[in-house]
Backbone and ligand atoms as CSV (ligand in chain L), in Angstrom:
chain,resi,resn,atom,element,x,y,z
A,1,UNK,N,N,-51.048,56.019,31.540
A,1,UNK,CA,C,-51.988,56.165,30.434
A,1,UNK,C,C,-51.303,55.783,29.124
A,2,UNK,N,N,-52.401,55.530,28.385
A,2,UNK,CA,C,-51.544,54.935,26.908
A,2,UNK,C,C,-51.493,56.097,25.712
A,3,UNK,N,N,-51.678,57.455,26.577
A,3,UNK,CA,C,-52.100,58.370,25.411
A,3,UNK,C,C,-53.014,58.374,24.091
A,4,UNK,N,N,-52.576,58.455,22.825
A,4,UNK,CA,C,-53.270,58.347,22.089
A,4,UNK,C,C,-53.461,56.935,21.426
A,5,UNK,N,N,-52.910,56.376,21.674
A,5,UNK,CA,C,-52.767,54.716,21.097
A,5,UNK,C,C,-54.415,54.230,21.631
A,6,UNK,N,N,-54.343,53.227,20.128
A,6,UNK,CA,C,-56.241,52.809,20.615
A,6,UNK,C,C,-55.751,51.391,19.920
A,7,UNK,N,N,-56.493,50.423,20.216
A,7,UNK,CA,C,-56.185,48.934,20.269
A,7,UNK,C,C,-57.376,48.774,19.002
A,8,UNK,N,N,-56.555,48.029,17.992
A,8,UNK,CA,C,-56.830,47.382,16.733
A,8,UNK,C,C,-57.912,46.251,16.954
A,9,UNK,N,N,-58.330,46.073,16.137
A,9,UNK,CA,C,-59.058,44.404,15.932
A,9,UNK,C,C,-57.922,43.252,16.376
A,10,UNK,N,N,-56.662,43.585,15.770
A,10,UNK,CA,C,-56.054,42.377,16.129
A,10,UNK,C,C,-55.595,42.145,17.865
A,11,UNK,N,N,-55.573,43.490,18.544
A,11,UNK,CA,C,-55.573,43.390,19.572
A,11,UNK,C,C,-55.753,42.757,20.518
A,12,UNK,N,N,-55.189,41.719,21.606
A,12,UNK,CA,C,-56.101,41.221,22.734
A,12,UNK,C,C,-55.065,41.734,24.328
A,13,UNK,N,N,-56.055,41.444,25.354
A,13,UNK,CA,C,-55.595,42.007,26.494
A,13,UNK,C,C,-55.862,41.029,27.020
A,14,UNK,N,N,-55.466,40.274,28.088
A,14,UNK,CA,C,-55.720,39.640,29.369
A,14,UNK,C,C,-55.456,40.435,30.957
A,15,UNK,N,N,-56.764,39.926,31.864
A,15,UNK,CA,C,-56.306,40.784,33.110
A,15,UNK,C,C,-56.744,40.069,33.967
A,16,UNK,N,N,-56.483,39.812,35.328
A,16,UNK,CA,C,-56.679,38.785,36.648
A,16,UNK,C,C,-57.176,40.005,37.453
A,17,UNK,N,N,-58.462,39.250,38.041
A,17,UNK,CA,C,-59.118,39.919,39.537
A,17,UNK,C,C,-59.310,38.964,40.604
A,18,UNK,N,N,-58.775,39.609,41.720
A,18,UNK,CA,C,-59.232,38.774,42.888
A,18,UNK,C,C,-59.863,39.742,44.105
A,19,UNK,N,N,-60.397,39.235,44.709
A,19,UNK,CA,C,-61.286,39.632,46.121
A,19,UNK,C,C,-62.218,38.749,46.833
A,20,UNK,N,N,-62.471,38.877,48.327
A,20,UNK,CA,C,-62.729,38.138,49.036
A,20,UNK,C,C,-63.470,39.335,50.038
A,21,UNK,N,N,-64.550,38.649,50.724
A,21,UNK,CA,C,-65.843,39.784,51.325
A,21,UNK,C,C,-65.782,38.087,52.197
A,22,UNK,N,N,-65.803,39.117,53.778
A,22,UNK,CA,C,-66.549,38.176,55.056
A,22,UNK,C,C,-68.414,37.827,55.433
A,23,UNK,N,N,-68.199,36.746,55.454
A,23,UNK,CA,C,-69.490,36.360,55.478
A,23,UNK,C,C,-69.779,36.815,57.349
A,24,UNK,N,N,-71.181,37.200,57.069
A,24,UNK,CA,C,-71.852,38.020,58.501
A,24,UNK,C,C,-73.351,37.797,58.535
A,25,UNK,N,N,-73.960,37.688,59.490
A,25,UNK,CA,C,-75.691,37.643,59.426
A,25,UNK,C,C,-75.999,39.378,59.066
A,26,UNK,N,N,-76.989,39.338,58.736
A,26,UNK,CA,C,-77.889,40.382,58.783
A,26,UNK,C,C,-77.665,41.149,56.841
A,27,UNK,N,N,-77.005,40.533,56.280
A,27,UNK,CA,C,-76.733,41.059,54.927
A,27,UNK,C,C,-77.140,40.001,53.743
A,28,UNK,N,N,-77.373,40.839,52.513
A,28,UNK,CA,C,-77.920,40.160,51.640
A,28,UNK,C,C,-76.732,39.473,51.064
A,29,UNK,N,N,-76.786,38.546,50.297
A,29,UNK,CA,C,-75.750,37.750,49.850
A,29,UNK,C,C,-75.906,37.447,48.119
A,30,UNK,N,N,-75.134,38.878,47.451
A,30,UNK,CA,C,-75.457,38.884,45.956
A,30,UNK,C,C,-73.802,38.762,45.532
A,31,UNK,N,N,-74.240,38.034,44.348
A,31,UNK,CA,C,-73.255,37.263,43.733
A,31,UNK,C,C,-73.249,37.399,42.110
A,32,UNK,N,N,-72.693,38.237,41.185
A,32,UNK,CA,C,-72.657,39.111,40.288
A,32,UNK,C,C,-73.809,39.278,39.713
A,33,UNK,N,N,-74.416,39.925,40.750
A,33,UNK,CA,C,-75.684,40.835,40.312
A,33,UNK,C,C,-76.894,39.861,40.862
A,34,UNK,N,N,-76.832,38.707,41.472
A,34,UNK,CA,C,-77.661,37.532,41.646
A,34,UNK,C,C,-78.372,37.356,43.202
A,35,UNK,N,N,-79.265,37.826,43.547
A,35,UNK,CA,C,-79.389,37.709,44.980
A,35,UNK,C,C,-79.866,36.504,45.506
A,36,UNK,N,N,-78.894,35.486,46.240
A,36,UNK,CA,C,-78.795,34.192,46.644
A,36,UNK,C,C,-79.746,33.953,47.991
A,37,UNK,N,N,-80.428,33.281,48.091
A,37,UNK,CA,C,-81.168,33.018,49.265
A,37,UNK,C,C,-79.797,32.168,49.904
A,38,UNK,N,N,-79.809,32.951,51.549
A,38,UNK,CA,C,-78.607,32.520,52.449
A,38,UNK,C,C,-78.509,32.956,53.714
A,39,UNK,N,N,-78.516,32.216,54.411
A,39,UNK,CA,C,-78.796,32.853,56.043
A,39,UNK,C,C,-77.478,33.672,56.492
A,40,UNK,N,N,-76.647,33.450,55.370
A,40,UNK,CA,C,-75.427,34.743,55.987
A,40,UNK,C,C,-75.196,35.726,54.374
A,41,UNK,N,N,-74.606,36.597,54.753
A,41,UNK,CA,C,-74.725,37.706,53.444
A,41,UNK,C,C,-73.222,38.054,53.373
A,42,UNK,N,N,-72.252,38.857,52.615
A,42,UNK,CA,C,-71.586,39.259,52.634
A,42,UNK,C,C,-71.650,41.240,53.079
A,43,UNK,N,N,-69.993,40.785,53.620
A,43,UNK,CA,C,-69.779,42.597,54.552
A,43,UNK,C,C,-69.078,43.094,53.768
A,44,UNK,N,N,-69.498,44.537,53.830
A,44,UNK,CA,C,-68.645,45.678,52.537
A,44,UNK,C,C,-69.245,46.620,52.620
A,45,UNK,N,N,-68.394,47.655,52.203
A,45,UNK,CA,C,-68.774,49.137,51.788
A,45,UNK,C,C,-69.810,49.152,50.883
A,46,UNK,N,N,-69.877,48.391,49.945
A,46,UNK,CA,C,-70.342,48.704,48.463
A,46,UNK,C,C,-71.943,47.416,49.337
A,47,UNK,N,N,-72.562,46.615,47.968
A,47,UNK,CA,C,-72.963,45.404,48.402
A,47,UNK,C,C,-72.285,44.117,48.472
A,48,UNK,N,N,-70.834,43.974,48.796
A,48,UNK,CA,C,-69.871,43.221,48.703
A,48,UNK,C,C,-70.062,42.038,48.034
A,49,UNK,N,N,-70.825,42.456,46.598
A,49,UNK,CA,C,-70.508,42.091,45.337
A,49,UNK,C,C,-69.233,41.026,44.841
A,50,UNK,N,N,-68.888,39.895,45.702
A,50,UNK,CA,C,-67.246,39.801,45.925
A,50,UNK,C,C,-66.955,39.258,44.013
A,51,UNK,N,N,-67.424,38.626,43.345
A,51,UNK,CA,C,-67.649,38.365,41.982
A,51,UNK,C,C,-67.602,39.571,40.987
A,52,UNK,N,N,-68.568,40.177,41.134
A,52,UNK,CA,C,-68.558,41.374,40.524
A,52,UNK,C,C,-67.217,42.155,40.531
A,53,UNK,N,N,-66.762,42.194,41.795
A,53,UNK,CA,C,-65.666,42.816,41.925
A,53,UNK,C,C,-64.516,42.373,41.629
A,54,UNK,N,N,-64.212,40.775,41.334
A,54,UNK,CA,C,-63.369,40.145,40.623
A,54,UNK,C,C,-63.409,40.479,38.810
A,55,UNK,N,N,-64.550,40.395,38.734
A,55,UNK,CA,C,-64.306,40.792,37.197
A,55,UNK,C,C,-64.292,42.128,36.778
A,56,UNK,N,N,-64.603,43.041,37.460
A,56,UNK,CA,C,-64.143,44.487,37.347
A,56,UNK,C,C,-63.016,44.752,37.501
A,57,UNK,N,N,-62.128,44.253,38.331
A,57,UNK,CA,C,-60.738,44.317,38.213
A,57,UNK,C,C,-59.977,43.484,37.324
A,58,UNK,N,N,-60.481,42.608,36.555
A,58,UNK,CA,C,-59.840,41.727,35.449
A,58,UNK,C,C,-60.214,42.525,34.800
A,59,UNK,N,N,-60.789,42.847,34.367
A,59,UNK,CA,C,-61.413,43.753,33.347
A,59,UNK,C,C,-60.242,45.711,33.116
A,60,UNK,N,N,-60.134,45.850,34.295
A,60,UNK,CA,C,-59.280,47.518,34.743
A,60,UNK,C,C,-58.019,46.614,34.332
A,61,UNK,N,N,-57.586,45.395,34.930
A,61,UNK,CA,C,-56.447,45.355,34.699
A,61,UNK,C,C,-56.092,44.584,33.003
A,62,UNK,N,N,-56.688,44.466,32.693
A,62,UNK,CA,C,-56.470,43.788,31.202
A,62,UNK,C,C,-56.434,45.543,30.522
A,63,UNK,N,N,-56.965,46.285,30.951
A,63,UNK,CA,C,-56.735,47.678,29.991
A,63,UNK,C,C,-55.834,48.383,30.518
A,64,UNK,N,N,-55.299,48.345,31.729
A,64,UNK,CA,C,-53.579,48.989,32.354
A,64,UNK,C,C,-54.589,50.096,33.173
A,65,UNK,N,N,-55.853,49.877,33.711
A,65,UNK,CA,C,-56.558,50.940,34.168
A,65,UNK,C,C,-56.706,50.979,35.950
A,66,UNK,N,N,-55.305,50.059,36.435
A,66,UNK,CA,C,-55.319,49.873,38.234
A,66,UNK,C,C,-56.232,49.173,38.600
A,67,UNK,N,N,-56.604,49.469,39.267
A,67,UNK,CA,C,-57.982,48.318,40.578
A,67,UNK,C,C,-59.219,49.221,40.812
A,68,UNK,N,N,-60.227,48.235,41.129
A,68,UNK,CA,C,-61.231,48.829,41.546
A,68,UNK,C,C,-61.650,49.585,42.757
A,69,UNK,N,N,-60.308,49.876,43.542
A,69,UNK,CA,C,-60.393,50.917,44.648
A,69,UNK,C,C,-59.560,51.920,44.229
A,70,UNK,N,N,-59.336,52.135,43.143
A,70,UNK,CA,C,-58.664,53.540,42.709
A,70,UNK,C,C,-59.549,54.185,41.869
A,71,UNK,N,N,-60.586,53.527,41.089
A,71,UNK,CA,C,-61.885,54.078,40.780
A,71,UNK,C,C,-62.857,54.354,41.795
A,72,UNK,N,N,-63.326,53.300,42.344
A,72,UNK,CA,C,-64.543,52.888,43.370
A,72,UNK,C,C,-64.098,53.237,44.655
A,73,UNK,N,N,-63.353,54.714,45.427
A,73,UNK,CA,C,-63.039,54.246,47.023
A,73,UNK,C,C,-63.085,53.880,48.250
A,74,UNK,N,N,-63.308,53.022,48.807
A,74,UNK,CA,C,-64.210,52.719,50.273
A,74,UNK,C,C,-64.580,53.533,51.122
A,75,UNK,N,N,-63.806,55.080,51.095
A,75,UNK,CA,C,-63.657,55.684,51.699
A,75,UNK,C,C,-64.924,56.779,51.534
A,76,UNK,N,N,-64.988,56.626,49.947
A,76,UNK,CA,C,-65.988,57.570,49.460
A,76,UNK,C,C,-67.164,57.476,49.811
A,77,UNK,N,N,-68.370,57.907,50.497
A,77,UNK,CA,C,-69.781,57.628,50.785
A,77,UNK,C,C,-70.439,57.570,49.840
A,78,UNK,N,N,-70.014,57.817,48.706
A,78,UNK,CA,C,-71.002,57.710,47.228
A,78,UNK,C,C,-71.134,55.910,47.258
A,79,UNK,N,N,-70.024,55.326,47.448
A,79,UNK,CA,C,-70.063,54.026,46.859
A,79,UNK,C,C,-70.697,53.194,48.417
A,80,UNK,N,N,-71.458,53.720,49.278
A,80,UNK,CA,C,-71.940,52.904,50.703
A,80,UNK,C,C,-72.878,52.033,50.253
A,81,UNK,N,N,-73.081,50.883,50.013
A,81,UNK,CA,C,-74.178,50.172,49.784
A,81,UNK,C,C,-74.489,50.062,48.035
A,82,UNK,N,N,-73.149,50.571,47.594
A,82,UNK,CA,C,-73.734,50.552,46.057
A,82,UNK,C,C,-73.776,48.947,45.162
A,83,UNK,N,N,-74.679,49.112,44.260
A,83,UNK,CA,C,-74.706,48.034,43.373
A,83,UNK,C,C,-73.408,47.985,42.561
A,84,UNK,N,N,-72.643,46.592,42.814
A,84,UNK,CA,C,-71.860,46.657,42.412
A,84,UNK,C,C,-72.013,46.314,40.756
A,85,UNK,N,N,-73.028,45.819,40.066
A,85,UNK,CA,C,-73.057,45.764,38.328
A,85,UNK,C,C,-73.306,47.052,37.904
A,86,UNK,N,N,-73.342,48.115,38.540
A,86,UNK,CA,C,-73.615,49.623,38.418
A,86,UNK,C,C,-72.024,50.155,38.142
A,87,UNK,N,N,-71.069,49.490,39.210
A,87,UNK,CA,C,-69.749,50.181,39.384
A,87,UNK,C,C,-68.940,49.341,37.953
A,88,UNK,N,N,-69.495,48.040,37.769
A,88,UNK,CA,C,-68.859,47.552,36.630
A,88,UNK,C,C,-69.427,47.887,35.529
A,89,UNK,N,N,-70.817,48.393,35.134
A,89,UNK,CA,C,-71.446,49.403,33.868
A,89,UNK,C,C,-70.381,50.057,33.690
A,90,UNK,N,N,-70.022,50.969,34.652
A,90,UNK,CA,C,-69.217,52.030,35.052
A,90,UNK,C,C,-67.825,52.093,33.709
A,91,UNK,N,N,-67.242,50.541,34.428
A,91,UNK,CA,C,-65.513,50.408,33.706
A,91,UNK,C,C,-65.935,49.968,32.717
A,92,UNK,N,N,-67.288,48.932,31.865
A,92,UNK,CA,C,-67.432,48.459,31.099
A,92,UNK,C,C,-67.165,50.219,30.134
A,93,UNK,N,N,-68.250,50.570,30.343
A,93,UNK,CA,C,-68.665,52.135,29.705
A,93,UNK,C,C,-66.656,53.051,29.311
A,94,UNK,N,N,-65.971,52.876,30.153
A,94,UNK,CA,C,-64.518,53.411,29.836
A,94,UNK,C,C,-64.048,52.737,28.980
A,95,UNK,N,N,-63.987,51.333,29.503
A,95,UNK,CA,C,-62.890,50.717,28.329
A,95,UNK,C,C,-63.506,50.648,26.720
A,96,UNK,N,N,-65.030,50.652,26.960
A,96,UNK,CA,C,-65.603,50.680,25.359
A,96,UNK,C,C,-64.953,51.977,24.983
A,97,UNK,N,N,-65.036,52.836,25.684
A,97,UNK,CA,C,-64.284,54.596,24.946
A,97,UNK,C,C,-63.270,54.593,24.468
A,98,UNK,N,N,-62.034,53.437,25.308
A,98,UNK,CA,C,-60.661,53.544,24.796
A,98,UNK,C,C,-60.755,52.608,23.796
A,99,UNK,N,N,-61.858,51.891,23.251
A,99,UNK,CA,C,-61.692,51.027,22.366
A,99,UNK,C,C,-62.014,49.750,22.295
A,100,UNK,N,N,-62.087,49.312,23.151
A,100,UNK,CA,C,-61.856,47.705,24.071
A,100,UNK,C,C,-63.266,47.029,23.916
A,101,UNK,N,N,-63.580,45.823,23.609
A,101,UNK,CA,C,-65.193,45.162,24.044
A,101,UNK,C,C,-64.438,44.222,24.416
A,102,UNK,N,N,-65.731,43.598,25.414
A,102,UNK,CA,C,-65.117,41.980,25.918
A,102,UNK,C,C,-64.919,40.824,25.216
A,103,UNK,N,N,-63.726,40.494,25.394
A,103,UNK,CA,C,-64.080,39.179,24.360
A,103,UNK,C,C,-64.450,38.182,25.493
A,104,UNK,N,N,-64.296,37.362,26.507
A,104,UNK,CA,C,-64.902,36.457,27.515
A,104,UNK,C,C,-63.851,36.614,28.753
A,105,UNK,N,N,-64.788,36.308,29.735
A,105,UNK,CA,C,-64.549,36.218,31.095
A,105,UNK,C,C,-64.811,35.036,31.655
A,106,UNK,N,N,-63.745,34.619,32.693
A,106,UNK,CA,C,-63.933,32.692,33.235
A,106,UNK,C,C,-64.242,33.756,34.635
A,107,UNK,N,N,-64.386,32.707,35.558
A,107,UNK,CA,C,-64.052,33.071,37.003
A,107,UNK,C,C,-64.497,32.233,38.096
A,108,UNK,N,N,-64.371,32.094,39.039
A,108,UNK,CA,C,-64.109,30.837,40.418
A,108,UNK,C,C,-64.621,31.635,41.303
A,109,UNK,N,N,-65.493,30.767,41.996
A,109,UNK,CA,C,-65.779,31.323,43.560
A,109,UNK,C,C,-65.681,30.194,44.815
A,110,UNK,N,N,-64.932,31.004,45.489
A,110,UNK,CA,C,-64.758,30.044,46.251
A,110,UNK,C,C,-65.323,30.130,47.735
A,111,UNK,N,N,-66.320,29.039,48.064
A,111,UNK,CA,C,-67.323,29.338,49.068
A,111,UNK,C,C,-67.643,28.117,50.024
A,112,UNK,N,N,-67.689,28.101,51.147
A,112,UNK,CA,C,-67.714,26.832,51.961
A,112,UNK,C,C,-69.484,27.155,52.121
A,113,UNK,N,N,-70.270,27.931,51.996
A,113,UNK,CA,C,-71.704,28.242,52.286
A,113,UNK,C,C,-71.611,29.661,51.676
A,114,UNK,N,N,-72.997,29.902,51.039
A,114,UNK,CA,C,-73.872,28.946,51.095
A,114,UNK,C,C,-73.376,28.039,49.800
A,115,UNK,N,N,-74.059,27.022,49.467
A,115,UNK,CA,C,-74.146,26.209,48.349
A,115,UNK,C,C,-74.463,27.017,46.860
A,116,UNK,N,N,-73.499,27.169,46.063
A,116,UNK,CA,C,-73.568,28.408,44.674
A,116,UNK,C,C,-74.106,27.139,43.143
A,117,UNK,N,N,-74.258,26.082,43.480
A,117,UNK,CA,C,-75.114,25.291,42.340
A,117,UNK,C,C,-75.664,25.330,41.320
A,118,UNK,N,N,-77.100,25.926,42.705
A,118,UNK,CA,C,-78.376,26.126,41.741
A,118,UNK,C,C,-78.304,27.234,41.193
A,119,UNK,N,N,-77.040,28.533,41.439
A,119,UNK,CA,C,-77.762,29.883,41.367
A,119,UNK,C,C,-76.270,30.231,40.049
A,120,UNK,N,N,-75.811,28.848,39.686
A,120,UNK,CA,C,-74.824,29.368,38.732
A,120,UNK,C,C,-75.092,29.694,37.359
A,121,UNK,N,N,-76.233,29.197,37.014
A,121,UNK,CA,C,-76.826,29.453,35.541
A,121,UNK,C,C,-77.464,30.954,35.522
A,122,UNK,N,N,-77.829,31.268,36.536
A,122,UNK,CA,C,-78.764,32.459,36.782
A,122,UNK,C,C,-77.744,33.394,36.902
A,123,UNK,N,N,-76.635,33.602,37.603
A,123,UNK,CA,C,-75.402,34.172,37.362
A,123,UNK,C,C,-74.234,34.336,36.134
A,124,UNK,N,N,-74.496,33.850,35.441
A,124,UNK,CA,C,-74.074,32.920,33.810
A,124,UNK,C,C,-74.225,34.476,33.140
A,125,UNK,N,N,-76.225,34.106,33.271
A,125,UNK,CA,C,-76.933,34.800,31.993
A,125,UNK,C,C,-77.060,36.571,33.130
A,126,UNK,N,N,-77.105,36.439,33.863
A,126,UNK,CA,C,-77.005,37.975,34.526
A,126,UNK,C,C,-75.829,38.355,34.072
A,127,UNK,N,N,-74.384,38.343,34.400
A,127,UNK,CA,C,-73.263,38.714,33.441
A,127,UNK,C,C,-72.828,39.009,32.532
A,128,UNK,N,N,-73.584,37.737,31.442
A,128,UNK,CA,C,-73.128,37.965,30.359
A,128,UNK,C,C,-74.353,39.362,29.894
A,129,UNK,N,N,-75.432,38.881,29.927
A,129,UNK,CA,C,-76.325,40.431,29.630
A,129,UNK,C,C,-75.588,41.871,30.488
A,130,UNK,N,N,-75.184,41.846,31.293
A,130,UNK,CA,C,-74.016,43.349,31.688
A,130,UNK,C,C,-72.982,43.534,30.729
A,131,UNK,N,N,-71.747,42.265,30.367
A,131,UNK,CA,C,-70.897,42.633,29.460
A,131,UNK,C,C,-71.172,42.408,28.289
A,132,UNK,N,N,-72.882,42.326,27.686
A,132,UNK,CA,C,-72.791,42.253,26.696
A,132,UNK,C,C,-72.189,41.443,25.793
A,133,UNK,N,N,-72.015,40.023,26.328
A,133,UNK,CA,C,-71.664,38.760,25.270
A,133,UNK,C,C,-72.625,37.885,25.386
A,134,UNK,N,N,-72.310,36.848,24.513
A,134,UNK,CA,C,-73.562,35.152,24.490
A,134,UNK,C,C,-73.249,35.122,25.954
A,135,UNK,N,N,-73.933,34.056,26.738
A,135,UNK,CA,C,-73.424,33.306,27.454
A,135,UNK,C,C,-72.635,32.506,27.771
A,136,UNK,N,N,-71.921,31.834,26.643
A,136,UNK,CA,C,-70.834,31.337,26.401
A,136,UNK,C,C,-69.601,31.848,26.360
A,137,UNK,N,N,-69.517,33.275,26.665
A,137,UNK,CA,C,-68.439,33.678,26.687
A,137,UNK,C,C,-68.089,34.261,28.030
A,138,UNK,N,N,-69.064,33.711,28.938
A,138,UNK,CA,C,-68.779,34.005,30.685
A,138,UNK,C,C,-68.440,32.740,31.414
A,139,UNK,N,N,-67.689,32.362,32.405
A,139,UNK,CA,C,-67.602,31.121,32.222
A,139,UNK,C,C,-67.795,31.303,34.018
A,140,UNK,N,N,-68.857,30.857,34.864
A,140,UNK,CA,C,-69.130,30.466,36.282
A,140,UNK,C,C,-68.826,29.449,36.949
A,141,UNK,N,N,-67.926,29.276,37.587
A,141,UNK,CA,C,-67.640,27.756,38.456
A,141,UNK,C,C,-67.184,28.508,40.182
A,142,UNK,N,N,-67.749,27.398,40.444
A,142,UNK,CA,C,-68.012,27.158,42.118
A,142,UNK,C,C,-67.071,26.388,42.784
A,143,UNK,N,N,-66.284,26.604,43.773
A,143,UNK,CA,C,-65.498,25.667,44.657
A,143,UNK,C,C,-65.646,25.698,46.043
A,144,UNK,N,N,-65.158,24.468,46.559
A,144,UNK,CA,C,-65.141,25.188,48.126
A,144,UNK,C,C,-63.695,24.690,48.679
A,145,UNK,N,N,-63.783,25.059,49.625
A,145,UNK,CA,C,-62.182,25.153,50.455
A,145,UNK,C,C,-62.237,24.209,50.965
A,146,UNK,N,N,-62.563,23.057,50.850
A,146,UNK,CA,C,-62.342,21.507,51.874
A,146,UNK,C,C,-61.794,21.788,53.365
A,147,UNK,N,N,-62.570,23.028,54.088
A,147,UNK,CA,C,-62.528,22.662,55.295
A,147,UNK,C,C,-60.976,23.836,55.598
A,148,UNK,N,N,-60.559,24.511,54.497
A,148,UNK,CA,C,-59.348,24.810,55.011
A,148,UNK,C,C,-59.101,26.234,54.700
A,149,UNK,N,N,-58.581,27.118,55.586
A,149,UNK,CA,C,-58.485,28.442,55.293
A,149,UNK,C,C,-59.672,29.458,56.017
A,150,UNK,N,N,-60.038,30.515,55.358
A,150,UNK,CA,C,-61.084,31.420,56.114
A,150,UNK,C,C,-62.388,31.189,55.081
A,151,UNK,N,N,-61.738,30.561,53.440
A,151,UNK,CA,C,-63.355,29.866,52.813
A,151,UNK,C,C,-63.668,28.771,53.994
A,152,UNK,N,N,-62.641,27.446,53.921
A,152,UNK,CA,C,-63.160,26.693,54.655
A,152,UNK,C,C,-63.873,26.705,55.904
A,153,UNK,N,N,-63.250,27.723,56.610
A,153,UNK,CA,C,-63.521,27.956,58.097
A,153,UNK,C,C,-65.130,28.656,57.770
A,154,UNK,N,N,-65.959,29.194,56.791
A,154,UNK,CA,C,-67.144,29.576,56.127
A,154,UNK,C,C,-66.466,31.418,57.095
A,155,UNK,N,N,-65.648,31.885,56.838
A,155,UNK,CA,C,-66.021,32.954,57.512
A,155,UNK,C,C,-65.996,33.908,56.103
A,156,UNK,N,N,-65.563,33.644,55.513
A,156,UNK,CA,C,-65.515,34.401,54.212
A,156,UNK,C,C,-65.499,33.693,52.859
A,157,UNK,N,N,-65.954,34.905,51.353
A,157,UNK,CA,C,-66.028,34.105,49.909
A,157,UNK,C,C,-64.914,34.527,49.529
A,158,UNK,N,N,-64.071,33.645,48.179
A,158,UNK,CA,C,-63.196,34.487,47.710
A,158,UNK,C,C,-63.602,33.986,46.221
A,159,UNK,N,N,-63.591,35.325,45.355
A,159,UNK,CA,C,-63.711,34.558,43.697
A,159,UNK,C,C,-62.324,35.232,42.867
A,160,UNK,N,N,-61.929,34.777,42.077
A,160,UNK,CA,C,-61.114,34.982,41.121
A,160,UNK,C,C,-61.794,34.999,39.207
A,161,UNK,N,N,-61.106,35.699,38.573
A,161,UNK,CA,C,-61.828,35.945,37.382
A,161,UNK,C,C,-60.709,36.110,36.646
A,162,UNK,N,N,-60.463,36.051,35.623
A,162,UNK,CA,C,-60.008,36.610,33.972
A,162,UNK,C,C,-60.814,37.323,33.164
A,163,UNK,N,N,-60.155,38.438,32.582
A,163,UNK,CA,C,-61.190,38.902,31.380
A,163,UNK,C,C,-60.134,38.863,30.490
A,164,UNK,N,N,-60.491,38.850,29.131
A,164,UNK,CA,C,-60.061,39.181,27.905
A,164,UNK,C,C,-60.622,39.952,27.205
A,165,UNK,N,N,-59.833,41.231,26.451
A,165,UNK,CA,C,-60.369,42.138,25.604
A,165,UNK,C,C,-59.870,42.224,24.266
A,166,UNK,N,N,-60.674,42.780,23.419
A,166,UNK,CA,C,-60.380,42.735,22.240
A,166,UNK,C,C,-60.741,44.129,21.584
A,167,UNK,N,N,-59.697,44.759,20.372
A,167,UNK,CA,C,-59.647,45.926,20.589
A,167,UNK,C,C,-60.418,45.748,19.185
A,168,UNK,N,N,-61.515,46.571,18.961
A,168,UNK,CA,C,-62.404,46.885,18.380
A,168,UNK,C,C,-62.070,48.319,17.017
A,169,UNK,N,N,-62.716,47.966,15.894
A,169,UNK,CA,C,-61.376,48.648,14.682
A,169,UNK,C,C,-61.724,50.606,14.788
A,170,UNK,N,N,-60.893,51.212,14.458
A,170,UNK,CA,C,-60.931,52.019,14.995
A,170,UNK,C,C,-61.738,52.795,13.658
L,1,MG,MG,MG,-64.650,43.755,47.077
């Protein structure tokens, strides 16, 4: 903990999230906060949110606040099926307490299926309305694994994210 110390205007933080959710039939397939038409869905405790959950942990870790399974635990039945832009309200709602607003978030997904294209603008403006910035300050891009790995092999997504924070005057 940082005790009493609270982060200035001049303040900034950077923090990296990663996670990866197996693709399976019979599940819905939402993608930070976005529900994708897709004949396979992602598997998880939560709604394996795998995006969401990248930037919730960029986000914990740009404030020194651990990962999103030391908040959120798999273990816990509260979080079975939960919405994951609910669990990131959640950290958004802390780090505003210690001080912190977002200044922008990039992030990558990386997906051999389904096809993330059409549904990246719609994911854009869902985000940025959760963390509360323009749209321009979320940044969505799509990749795929050329055939190689467990993206390529389509058995699973993996996204990666950055957040940056900025400490807000006290
Ligand atoms: Mg996850």
């Amino acid at each position: 903990m940082t005790g009493e110390w609270r982060p200035g205007p001049q303040d900034r933080r950077v923090g990296i999230g990663w996670d990866s959710h197996r693709l399976v039939e019979g599940r819905d397939f939402i993608l930070g906060g976005v529900k994708i038409e897709s004949p396979v869905g992602l598997h998880g405790h939560s709604d394996a949110d795998v995006l969401s959950h990248a930037i919730t942990d960029a986000i914990l870790g740009a404030a020194g606040l651990g990962d999103i399974g030391d908040h959120f635990p798999d273990t816990d039945a509260a979080y079975k099926g939960a919405d994951s832009i609910q669990l990131l309200r959640t950290v958004l709602e802390h780090v505003r307490e210690l001080g912190w607003e977002i200044d922008n978030v990039d992030s990558t997904v990386v997906a051999e299926r389904p096809k993330l294209g059409p549904a990246k603008r719609a994911i854009q403006e869902r985000l940025a309305e959760v963390l509360g910035v323009p749209a321009h300050a979320v940044g969505v891009k799509a990749s795929t694994g050329e055939g190689l790995g467990f993206v390529g092999r389509g058995e699973g997504v993996a996204a990666l994210a950055v957040a940056q924070l900025r400490g807000t005057s006290a």
